[in-house]
C-alpha positions in Angstrom: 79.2 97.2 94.3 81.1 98.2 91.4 82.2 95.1 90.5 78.7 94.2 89.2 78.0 97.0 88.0 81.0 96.4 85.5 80.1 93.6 84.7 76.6 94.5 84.0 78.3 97.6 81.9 80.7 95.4 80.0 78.3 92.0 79.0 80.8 90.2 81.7 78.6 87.6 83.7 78.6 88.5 87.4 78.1 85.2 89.4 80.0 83.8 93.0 83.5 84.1 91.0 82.6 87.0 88.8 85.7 89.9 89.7 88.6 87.6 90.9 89.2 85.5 88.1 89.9 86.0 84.3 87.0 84.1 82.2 87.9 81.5 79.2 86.1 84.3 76.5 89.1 86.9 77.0 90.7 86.9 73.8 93.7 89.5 74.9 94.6 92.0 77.5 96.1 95.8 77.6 98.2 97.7 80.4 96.3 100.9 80.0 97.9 104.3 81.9 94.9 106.7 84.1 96.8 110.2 84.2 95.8 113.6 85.1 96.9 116.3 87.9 96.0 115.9 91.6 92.7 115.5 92.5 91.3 114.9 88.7 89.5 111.5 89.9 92.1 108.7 88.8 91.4 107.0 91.9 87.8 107.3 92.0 87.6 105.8 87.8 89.9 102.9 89.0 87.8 102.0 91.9 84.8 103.1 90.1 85.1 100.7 87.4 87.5 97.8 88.7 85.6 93.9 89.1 88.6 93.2 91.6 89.9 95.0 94.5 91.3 98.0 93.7 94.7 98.6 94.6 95.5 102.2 95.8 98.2 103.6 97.6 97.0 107.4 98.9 98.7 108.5 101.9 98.0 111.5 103.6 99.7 114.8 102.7 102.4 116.4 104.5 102.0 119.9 105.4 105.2 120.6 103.1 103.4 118.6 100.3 100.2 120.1 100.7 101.5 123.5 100.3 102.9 122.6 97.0 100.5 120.1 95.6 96.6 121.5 96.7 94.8 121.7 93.4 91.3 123.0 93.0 90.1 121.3 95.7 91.7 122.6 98.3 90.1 120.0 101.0 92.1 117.1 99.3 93.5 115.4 102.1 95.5 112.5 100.5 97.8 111.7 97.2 98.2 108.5 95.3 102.2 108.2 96.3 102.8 105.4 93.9 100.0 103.6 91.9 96.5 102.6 91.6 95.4 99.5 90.2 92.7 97.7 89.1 90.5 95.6 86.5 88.4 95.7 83.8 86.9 93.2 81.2 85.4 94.6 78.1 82.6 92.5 76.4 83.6 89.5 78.4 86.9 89.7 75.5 89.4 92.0 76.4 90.9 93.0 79.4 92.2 96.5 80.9 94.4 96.8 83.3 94.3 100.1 84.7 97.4 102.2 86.6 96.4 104.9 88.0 99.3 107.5 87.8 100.6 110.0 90.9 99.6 113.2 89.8 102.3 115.7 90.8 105.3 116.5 88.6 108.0 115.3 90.9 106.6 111.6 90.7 107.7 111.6 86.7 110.8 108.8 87.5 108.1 106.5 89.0 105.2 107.7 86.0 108.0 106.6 83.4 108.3 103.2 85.1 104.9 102.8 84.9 104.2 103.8 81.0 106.8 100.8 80.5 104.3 98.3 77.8 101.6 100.2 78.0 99.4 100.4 74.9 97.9 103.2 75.7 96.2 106.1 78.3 93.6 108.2 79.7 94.3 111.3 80.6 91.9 112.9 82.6 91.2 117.1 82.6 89.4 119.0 84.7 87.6 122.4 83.5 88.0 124.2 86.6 92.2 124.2 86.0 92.7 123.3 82.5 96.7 124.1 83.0 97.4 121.6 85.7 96.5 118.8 82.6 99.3 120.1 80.5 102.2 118.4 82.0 100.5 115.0 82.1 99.4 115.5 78.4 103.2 116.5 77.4 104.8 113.8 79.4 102.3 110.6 76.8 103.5 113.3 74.2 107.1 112.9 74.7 106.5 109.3 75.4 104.6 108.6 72.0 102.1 106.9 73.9 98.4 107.6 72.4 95.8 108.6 74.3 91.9 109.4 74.9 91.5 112.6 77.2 88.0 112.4 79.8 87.0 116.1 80.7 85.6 114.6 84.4 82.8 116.5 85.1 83.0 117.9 88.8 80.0 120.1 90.6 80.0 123.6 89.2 83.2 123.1 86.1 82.7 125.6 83.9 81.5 124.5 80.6 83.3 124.6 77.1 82.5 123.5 73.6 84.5 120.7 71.9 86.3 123.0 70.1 87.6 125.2 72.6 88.6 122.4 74.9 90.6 120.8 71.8 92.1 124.6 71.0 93.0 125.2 75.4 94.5 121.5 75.3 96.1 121.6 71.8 94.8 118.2 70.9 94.9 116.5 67.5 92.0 115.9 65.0 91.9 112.9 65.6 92.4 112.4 69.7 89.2 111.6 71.0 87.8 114.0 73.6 84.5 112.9 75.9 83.1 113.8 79.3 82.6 111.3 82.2 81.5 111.5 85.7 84.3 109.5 87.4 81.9 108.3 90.0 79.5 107.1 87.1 80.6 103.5 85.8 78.9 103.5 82.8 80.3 106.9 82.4 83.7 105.7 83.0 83.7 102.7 81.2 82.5 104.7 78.2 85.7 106.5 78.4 87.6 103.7 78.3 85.6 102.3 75.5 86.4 105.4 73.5 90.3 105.3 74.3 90.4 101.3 73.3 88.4 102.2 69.9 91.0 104.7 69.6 94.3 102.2 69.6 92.4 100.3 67.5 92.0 102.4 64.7 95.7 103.9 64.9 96.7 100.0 64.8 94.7 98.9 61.7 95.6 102.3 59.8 99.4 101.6 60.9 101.4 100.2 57.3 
């Protein structure tokens, strides 16, 4: 079950209660944002990764919707319609909690709503359709909210050195880039890890 696994990944001891309850060692906690376009694999890192329940809400898509929204994968079925949710402890000390963003454009009003006190995001890319990233990666632009971006790694993407995925994306020095597998939870987790060490280090070099 994921949940163990996370807590095997993260040093958080998995017992009877392990995944429903916060432990006494959590020093702090973070709303963290999961963006990217349709069918990146938001909801598959949440659930991948969460020690509780996820929440998600995917509903099916409308033949209207489908026309409109079909990504890459064009045997997508469903769309997160509001939010995913879930949990993470890191090091039995901090604690993520994860919401997973829709992925289409028209969903921005509710995306807005849900950057409100977030420290920070992931923003996930795919290789195979570098463009349909750019609209999540302006919107934490034009929200001044940092981010980590997560190239997740899907059966046959195309493959691109560090430097020309920074140059396609227009990332900054210092904005971490890394691969995952969103199915992976170590992978994930990793991902995380790197995104958290990033708000870190733009807090302590903050005057």
């Amino acid at each position: 079950m994921a949940s163990k696994a996370v807590s095997d990944a993260t040093g958080n001891p998995a017992g009877s209660d392990a995944g429903k309850y916060v432990t006494s060692s959590v020093a702090g906690a973070a709303k963290i944002l999961v963006v990217g376009p349709l069918g990146v694999g938001k909801t598959t890192l949440i659930g991948t990764v969460s020690e509780i329940e996820p929440l998600s809400t995917e509903a099916m898509m409308t033949q209207a919707g489908a026309r409109v929204d079909t990504g890459v994968d064009r045997s997508k079925t469903t769309t997160t319609v509001a939010l995913d949710f879930g949990r993470i402890t890191i090091d039995g000390e901090l604690v993520l909690y994860l919401f997973g963003t829709p992925g289409q454009q028209r969903f921005l009003p509710a995306w807005r709503d849900l950057a409100k006190g977030a420290l920070g995001a992931l923003a996930l890319v795919d290789t195979r359709d570098l463009t349909s990233s750019f609209d999540a990666l302006g919107n934490l632009e034009d929200l001044g909210l940092p981010f980590a971006v997560a190239v997740n790694v899907f059966p046959g993407s195309p493959q691109h050195e560090e430097k020309e995925l920074r140059a396609a994306l227009d990332l900054l020095p210092d904005t971490p880039l890394v691969w995952c597998d969103a199915r992976d939870v170590r992978s994930s987790v990793r991902a995380l890890i790197a995104l958290v060490s990033h708000l870190i280090n733009a807090a302590t070099e903050s005057p």
